[in-house]
N, CA, C and O atoms as a DFTB+ gen file, in Angstrom:
280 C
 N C O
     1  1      66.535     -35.735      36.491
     2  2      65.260     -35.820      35.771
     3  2      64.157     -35.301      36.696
     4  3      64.016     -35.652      37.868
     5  1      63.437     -34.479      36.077
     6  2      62.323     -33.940      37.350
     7  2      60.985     -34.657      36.422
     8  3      60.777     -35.064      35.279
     9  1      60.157     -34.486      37.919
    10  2      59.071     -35.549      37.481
    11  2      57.994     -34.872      38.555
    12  3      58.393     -34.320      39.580
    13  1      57.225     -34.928      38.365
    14  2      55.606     -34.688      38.881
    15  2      54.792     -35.479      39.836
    16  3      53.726     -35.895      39.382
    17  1      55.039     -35.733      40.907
    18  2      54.159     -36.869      41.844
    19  2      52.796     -36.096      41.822
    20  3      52.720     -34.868      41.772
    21  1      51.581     -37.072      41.871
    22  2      50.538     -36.562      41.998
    23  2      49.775     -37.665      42.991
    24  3      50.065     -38.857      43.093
    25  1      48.636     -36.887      43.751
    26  2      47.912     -37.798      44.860
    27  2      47.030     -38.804      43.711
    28  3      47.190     -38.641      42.501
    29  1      46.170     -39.760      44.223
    30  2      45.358     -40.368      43.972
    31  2      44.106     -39.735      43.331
    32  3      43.518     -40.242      42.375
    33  1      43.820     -38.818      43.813
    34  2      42.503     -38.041      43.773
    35  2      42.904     -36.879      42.130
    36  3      42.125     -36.787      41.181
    37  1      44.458     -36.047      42.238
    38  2      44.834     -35.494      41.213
    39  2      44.599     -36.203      39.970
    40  3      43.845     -36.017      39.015
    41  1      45.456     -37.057      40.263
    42  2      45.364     -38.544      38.632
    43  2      43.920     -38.171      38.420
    44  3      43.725     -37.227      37.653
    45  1      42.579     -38.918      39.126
    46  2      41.651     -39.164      38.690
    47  2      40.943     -37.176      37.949
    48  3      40.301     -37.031      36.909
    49  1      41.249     -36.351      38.643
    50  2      40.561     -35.202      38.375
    51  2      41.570     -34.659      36.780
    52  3      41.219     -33.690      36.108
    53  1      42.248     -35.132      36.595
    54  2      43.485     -34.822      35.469
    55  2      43.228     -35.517      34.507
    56  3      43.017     -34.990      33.415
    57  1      43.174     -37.154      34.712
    58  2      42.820     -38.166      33.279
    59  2      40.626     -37.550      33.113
    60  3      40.133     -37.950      32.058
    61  1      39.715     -36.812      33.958
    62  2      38.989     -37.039      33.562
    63  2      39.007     -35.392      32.989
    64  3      38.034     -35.084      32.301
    65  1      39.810     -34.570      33.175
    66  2      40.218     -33.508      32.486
    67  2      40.749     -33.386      30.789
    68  3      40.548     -32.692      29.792
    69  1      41.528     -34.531      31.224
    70  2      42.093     -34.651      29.573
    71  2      41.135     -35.754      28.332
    72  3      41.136     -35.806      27.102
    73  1      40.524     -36.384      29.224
    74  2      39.068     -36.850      28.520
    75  2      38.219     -35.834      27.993
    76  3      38.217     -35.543      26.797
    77  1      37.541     -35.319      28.796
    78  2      36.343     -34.568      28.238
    79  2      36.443     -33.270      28.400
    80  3      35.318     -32.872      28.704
    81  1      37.300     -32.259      28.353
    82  2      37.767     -30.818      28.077
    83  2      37.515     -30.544      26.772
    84  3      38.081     -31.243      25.931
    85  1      36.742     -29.624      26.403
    86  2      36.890     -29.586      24.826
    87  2      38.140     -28.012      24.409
    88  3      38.201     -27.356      23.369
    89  1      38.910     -27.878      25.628
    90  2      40.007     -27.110      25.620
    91  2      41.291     -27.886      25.564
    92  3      41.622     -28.677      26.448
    93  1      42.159     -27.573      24.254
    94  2      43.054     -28.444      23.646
    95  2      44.350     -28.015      24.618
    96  3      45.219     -28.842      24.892
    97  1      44.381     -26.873      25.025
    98  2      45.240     -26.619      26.138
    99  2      45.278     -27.010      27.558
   100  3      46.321     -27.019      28.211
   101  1      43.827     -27.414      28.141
   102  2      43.973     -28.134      29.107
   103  2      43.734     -29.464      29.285
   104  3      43.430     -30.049      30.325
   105  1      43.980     -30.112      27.623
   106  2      43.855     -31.497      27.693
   107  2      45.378     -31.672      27.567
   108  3      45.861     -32.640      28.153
   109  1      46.239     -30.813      26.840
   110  2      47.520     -30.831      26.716
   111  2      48.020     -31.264      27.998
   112  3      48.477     -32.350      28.351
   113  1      47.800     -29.984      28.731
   114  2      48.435     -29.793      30.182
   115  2      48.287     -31.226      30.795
   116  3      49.145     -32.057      31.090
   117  1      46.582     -31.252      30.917
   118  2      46.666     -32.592      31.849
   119  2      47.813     -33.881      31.449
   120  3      48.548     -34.281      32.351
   121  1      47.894     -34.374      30.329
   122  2      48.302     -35.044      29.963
   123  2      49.775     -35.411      30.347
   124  3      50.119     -36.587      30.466
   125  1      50.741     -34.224      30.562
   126  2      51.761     -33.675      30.633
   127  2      52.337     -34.074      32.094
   128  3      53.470     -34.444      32.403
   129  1      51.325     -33.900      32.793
   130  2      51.244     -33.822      34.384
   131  2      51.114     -35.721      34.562
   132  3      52.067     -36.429      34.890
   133  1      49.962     -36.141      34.308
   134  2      50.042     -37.448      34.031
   135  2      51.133     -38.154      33.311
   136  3      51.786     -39.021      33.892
   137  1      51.293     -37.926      32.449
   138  2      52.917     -39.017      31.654
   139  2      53.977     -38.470      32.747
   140  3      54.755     -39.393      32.990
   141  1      54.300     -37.311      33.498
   142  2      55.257     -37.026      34.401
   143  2      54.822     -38.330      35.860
   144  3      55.550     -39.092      36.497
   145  1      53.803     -38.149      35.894
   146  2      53.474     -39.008      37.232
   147  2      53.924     -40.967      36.730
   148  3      54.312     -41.931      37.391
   149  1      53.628     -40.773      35.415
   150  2      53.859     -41.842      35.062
   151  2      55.587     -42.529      34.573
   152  3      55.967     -43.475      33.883
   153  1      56.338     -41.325      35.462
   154  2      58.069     -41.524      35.214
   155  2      58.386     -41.234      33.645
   156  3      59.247     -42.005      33.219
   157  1      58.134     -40.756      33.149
   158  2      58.277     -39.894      31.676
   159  2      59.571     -38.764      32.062
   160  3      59.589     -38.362      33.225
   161  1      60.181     -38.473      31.520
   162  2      61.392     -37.270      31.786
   163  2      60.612     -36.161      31.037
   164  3      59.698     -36.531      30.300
   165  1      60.860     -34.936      31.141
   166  2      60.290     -33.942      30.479
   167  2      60.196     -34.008      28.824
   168  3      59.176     -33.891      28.145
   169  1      61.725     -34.257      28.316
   170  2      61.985     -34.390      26.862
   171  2      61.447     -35.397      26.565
   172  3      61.312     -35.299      25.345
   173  1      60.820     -36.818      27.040
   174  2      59.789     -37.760      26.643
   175  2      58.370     -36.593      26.563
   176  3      57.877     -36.289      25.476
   177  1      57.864     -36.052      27.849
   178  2      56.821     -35.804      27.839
   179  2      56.474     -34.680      26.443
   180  3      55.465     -34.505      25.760
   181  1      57.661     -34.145      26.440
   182  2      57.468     -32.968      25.550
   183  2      57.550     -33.352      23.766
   184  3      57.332     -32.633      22.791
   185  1      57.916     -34.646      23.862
   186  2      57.989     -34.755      22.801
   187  2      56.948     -35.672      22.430
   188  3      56.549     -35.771      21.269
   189  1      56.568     -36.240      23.241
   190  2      54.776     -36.952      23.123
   191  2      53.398     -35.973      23.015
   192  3      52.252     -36.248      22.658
   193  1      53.827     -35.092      23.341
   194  2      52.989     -33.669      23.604
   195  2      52.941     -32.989      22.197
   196  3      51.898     -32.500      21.761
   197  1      54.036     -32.983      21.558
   198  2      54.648     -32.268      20.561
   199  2      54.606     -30.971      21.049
   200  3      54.039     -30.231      20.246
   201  1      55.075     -30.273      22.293
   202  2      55.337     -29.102      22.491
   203  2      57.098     -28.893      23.473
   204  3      57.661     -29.921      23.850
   205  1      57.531     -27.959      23.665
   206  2      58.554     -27.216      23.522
   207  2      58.973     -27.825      25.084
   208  3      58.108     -27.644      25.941
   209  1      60.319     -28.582      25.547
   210  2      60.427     -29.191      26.601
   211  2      60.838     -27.917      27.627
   212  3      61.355     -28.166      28.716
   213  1      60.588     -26.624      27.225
   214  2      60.768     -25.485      28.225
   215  2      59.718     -25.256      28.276
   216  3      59.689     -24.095      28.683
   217  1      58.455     -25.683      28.091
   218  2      56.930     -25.240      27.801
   219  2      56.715     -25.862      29.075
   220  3      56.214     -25.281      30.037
   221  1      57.162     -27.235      29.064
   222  2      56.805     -28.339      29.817
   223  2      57.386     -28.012      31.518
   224  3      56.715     -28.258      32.521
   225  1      58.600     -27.487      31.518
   226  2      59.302     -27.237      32.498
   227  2      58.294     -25.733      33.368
   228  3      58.191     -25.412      34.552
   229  1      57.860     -25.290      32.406
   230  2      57.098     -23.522      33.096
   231  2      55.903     -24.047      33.650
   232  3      55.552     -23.671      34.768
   233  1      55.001     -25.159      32.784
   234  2      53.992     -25.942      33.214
   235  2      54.452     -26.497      34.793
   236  3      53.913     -26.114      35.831
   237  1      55.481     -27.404      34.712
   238  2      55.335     -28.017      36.165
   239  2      56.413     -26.978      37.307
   240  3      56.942     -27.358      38.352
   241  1      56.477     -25.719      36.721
   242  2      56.885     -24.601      37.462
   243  2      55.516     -24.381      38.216
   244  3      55.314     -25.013      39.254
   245  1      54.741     -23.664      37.817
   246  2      53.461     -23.790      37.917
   247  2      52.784     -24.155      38.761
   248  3      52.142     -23.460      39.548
   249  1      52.864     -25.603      38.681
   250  2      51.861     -26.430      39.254
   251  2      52.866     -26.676      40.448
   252  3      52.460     -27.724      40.950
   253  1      53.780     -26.321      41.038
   254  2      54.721     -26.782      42.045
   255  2      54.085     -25.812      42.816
   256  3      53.545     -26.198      43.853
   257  1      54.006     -23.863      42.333
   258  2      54.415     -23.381      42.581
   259  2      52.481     -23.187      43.381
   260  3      52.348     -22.499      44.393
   261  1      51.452     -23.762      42.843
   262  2      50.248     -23.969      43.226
   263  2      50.332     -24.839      44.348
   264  3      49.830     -24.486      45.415
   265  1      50.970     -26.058      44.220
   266  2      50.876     -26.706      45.215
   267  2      51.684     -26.616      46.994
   268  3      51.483     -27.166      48.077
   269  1      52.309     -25.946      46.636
   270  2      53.151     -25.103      47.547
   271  2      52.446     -23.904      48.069
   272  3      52.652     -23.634      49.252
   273  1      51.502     -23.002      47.263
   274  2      50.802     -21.953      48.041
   275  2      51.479     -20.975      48.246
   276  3      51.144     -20.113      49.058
   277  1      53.056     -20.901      47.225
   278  2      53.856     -19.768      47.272
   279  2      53.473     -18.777      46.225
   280  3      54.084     -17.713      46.129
């Protein structure tokens, strides 16, 4: 099961992302990232999301691939 750790500081910049974004795609995202931090499996997250659990997988491709600096 892959899952998403996020710092202290991420959470807070992510839940206040998916609050008040009036972009439905980066309230998606945040959300995604958060229920992962919150031990969610992808096919939970993706299906709470209602989007595509390979959507979900390119998303935290992504964000690995940001946090890494590769």
């Amino acid at each position: 099961m892959r899952q998403i750790r996020l710092t202290e500081e991420e959470k807070q910049q992510l839940a206040l992302l998916h609050k008040t974004s009036t972009n439905s795609v980066v309230r998606d995202r945040s959300f995604c990232l958060l229920l992962s931090d919150k031990g969610n499996s992808m096919k939970a997250v993706s299906q709470t999301v209602n989007i595509h659990w390979r959507t979900v997988s390119r998303l935290f491709d992504a964000w690995e691939q940001v946090k890494t600096g590769d």
